[in-house]
C-alpha positions as CSV (number, residue, x, y, z in Angstrom):
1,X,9.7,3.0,23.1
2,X,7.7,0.7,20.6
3,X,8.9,-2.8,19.2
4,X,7.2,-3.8,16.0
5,X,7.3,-7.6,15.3
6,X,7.4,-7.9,11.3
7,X,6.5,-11.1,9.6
8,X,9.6,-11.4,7.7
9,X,8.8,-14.6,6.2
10,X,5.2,-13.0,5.3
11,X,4.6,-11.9,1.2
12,X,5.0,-12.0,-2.3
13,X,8.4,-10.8,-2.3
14,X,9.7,-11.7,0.8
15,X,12.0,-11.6,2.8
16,X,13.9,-9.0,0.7
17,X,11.4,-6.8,0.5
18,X,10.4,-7.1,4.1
19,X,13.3,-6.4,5.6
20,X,14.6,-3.9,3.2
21,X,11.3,-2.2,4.8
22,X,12.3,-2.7,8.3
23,X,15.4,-1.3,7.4
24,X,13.5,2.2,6.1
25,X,11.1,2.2,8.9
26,X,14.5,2.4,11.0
27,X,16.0,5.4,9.0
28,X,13.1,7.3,9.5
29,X,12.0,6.1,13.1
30,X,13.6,7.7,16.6
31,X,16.1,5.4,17.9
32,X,13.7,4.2,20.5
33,X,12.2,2.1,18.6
34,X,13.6,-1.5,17.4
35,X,11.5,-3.9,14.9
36,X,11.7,-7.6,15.5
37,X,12.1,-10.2,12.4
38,X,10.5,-13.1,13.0
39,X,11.5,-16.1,10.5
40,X,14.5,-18.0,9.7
41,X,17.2,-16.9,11.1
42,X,19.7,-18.0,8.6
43,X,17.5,-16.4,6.1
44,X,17.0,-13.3,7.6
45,X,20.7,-12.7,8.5
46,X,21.7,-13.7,5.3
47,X,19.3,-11.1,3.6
48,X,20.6,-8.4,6.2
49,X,23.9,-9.3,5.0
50,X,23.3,-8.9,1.0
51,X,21.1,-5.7,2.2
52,X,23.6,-4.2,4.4
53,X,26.6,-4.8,1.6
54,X,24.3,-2.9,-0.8
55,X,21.5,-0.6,-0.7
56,X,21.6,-0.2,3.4
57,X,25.8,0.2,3.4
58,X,25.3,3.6,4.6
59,X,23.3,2.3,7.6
60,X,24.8,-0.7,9.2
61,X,23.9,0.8,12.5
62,X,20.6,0.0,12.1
63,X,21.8,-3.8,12.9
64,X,21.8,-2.7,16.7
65,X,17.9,-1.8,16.5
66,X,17.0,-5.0,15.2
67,X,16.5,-8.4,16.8
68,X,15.7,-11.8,14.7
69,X,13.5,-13.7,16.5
70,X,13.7,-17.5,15.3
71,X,10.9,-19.3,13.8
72,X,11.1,-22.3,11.4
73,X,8.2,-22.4,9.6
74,X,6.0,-20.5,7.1
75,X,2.4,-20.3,6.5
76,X,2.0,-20.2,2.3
77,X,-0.4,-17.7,0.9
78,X,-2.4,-20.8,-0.3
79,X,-2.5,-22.4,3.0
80,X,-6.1,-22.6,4.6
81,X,-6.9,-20.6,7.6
82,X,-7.0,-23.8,10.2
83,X,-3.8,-24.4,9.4
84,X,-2.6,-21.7,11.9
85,X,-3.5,-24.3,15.3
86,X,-1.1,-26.7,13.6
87,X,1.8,-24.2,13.2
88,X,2.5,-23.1,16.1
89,X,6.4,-22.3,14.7
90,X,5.4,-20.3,12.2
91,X,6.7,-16.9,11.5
92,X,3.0,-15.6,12.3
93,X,2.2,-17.4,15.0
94,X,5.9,-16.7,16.9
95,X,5.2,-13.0,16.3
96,X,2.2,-12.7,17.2
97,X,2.7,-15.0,20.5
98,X,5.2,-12.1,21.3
99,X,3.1,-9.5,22.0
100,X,1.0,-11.6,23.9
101,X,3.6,-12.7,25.7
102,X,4.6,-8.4,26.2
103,X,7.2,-8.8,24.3
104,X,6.1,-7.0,21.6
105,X,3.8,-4.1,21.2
106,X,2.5,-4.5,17.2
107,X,3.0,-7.1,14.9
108,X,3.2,-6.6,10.6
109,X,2.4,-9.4,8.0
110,X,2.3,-9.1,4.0
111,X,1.3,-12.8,4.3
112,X,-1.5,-15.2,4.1
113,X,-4.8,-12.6,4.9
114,X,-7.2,-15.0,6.2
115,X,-4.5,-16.9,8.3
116,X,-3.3,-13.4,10.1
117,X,-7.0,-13.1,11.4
118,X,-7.5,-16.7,12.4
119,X,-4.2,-16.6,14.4
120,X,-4.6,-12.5,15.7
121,X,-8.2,-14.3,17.1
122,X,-6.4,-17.4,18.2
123,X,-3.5,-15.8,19.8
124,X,-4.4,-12.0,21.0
125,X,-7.9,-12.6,21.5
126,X,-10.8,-10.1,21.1
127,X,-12.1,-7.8,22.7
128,X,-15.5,-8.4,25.4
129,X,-18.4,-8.4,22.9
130,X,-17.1,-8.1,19.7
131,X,-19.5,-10.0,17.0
132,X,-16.3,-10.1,14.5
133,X,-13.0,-8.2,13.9
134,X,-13.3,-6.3,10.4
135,X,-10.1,-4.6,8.5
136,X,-10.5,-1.0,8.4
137,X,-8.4,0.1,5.7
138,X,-7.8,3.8,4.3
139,X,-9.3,4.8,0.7
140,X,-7.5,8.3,-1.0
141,X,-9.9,10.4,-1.9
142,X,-10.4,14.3,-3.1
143,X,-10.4,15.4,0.5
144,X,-9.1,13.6,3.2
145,X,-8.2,10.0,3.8
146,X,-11.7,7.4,4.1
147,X,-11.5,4.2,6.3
148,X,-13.1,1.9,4.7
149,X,-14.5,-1.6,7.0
150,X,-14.9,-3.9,6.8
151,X,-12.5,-4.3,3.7
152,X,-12.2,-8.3,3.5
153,X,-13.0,-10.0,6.6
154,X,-16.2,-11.0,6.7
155,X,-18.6,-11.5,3.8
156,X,-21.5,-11.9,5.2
157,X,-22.7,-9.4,7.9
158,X,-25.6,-9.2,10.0
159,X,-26.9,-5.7,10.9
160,X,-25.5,-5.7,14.6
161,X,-22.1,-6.4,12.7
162,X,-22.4,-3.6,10.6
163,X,-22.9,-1.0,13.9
164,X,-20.8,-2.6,15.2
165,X,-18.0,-1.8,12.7
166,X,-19.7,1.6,12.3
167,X,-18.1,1.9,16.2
168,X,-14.9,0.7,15.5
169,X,-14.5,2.9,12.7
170,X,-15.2,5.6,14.4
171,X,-12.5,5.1,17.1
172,X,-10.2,4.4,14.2
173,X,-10.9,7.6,13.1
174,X,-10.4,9.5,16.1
175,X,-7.3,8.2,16.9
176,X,-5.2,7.7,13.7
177,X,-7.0,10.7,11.9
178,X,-7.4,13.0,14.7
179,X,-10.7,13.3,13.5
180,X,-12.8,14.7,16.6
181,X,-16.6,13.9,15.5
182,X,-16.3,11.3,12.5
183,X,-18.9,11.4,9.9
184,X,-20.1,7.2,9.2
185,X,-21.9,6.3,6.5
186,X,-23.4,3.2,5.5
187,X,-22.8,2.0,1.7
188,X,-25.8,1.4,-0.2
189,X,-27.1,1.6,-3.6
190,X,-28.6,4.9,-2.6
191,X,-29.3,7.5,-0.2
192,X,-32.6,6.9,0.6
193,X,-33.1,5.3,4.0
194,X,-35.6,2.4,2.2
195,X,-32.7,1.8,-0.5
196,X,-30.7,-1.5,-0.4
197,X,-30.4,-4.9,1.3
198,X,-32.2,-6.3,4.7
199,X,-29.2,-6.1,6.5
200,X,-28.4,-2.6,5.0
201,X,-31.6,-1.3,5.7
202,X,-31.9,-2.9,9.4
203,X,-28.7,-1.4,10.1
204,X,-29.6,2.1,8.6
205,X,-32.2,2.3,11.3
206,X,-29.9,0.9,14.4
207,X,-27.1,3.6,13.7
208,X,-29.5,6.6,13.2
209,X,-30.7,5.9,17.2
210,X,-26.8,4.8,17.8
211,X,-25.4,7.1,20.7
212,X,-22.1,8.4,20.5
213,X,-21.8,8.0,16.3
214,X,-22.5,11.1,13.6
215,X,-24.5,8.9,11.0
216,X,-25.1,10.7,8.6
217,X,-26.9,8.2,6.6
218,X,-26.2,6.1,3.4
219,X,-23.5,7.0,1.2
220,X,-23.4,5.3,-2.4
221,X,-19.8,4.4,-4.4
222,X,-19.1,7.7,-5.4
223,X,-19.3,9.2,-2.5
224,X,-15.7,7.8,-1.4
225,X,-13.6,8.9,-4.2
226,X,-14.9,12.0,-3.7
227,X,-14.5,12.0,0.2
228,X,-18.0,13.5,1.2
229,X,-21.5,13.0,1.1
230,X,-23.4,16.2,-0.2
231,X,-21.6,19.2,1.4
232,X,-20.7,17.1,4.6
233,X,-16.7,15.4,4.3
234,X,-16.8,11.9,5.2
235,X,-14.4,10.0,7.6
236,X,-15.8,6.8,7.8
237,X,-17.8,4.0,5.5
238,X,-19.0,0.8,6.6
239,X,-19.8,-2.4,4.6
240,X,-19.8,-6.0,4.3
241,X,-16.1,-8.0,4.0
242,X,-17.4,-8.8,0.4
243,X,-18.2,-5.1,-1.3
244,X,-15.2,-3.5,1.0
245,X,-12.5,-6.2,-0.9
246,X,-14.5,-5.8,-4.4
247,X,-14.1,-1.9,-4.0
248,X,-10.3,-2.4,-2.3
249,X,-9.3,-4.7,-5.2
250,X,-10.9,-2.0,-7.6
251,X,-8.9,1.1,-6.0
252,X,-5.7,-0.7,-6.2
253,X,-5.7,-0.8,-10.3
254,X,-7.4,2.9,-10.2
255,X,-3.6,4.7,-10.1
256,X,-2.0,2.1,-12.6
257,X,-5.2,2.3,-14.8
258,X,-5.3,6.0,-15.2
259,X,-1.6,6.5,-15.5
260,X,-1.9,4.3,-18.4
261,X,-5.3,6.6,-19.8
262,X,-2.7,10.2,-19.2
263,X,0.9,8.5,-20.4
264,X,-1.3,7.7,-23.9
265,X,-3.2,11.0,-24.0
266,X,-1.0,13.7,-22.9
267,X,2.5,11.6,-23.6
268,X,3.5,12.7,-20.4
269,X,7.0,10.8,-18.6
270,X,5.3,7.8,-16.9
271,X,7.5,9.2,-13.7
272,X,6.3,12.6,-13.2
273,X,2.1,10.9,-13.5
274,X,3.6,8.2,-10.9
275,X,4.6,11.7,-8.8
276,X,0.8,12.8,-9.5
277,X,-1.1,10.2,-8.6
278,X,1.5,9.1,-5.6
279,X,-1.4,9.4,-3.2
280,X,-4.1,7.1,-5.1
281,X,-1.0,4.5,-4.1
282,X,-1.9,1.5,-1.8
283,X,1.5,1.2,-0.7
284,X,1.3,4.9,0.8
285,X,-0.8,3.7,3.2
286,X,0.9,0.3,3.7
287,X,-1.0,-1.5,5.8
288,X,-4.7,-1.9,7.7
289,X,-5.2,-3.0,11.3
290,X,-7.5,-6.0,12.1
291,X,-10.2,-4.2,14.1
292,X,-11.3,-5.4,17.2
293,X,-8.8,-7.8,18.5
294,X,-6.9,-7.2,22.0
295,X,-3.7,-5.5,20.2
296,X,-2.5,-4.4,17.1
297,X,-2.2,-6.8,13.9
298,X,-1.8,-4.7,10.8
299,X,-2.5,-6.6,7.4
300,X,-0.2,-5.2,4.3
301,X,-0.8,-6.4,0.6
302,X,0.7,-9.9,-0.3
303,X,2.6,-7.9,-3.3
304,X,4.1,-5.1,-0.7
305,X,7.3,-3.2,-1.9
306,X,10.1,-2.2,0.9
307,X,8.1,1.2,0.9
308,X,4.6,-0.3,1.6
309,X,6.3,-2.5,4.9
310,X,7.7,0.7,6.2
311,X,4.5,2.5,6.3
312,X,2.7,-0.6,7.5
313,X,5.4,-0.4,10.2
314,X,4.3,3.2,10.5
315,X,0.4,2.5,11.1
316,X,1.7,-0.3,13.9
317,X,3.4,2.2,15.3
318,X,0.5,4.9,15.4
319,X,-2.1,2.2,16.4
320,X,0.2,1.6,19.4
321,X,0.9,5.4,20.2
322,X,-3.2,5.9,20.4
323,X,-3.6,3.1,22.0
324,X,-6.2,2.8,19.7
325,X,-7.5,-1.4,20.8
326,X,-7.7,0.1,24.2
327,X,-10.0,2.5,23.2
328,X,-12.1,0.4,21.1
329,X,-12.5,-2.3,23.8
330,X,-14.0,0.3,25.7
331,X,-16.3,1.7,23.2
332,X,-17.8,-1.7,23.2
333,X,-17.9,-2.4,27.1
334,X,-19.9,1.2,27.0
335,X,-22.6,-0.2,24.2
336,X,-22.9,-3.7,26.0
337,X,-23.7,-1.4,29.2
338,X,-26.1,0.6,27.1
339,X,-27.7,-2.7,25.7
340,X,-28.6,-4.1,28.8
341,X,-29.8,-0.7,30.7
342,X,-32.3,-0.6,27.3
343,X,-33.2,-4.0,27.9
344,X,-33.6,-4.0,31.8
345,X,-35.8,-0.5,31.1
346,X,-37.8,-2.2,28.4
347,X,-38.2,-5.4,30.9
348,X,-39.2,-2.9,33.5
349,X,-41.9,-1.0,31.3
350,X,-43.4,-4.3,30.4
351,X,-44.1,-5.4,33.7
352,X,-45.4,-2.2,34.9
């Protein structure tokens, strides 16, 4: 059994479209499992009502898998941050404060981005040696799936930061993907080793001599649409906060944009190129988790639909199943370990 606590305060076009997600998530989700909405209660039970009256008539069972978990207050989208310390009733911090508490094993928020990592830090913590957290968030491409980090969470990133998220990606990989030897690359403006920033080409040379990661060296822009570098697929790119959000925000209006380019060219039904390019479709993925912390956060887009909360529900769910922020706090307890054998060695050899 899983409880997912959902933000239902959290988004452009919430809390309709939040819980009309919860709602879907439960539909399709063994009966194990119960989701949490965390907001106003008179809100949220007056939306269940309206929901369950319409759409959701069908499934007014559902109401027994739910719980609404009372919090008065709301952090805006154009809140700051800090503001998080100072609302502590807030629909973000009461959810997240539940699974610290174990009373929840995931927590879901559409909202305010940069307040969902100050308060996941705040409240769950992170894990022993982790520089910073980074969103790790899946790109459609022509093979298989691409996660992406850090997609938005830091903009500035120091080399160690960037092998750092080359780990974390990895484990992401492995354990949502099933992929069994993920292939990392680092984004640059070129293949070649010498090609792009300091920090790129410091960190270049740390992950080739990383243990435990298949680097297989820089991968430029159009190596992610087309989901392999050379002959070799690729599972896994790694970037600063500030090129992951420029390419995120430059997927996201890739479907629209060449629906628009067939509709007008082949005069095709705008519904059967929405069928085409369903995958290209940020809300199919629904949501990313914020790497690195002790738990499961998952970010979804301020503008999520019903569809896009139930699959962020989804990735909450999987994140939990892996027990993927288990396993990542134990990748970096193993290259803390290896850090200081290197250094005690090196110490050693000086000496001698």
């Amino acid at each position: 059994m899983a409880r997912v606590a959902l933000d239902a305060m959290g988004g452009d076009f919430a809390p309709r479209a939040t819980v009309a997600g919860a709602l879907l998530a439960l539909v399709d989700l063994p009966v194990e499992h119960t989701i949490q909405l965390v907001g106003r209660t008179a809100v949220v039970d007056e939306t269940l009502d309206v929901l369950f009256a319409g759409e959701f008539a069908a499934h007014r069972a559902l109401r027994d898998r739910l719980e609404v978990v009372d919090a008065p207050d709301v952090i805006e989208m154009s809140d700051k941050p800090t503001v998080v310390r100072s609302r502590p009733g807030s629909s973000m911090m009461v959810g997240l404060r539940l699974q610290a508490d174990g009373k929840s094993d995931a927590f879901v928020s559409a909202g305010n981005t940069g307040a969902q990592m100050a308060a996941s830090l705040l409240v769950l913590k992170s894990h022993a040696g982790l520089k910073r957290p980074a969103i790790g968030t899946l790109f459609p491409t022509a093979q298989e799936p691409v996660v992406v980090l850090d997609s938005g969470a830091n903009v500035d990133c120091s080399p160690e930061e960037l092998v750092q998220f080359a780990r974390l990606g990895t484990v992401y990989a492995q354990d949502m993907l099933g992929r069994r030897n993920p292939a990392v690359g680092l984004l640059s403006i070129g293949e070649e080793p010498e090609k792009g920033n300091a920090a790129v080409k410091e960190a270049h040379q740390r992950l080739r001599a990383e243990p435990g990661i298949h680097f297989v060296g820089n991968v430029e822009g159009r190596d992610i649409p087309l989901g392999r570098r050379d002959d070799e697929p690729l599972d896994v790119v790694v970037c600063d906060g500030f090129v992951g959000n420029v390419l995120l925000k430059f997927y996201e209006a890739l479907a629209p944009t060449l629906m628009a380019v067939f509709a007008k060219a082949l005069g095709a039904e705008r519904e059967t190129l929405r069928s085409a390019f369903k995958e290209l479709d940020h809300a199919e993925h629904g949501g990313a988790p914020l790497l690195g912390v002790k738990g499961v956060s998952i970010i979804s887009h301020g503008s999520s639909s019903p569809r896009a909360i139930k699959n962020a529900i989804g990735v909450g769910l999987r994140a939990v199943e892996s027990r993927m922020s288990e396993h990542i706090g134990r990748r970096l307890e193993d290259a803390a370990a290896a850090a200081e054998r290197a250094e005690a060695e090196s110490t050693s050899s000086s000496v001698a």
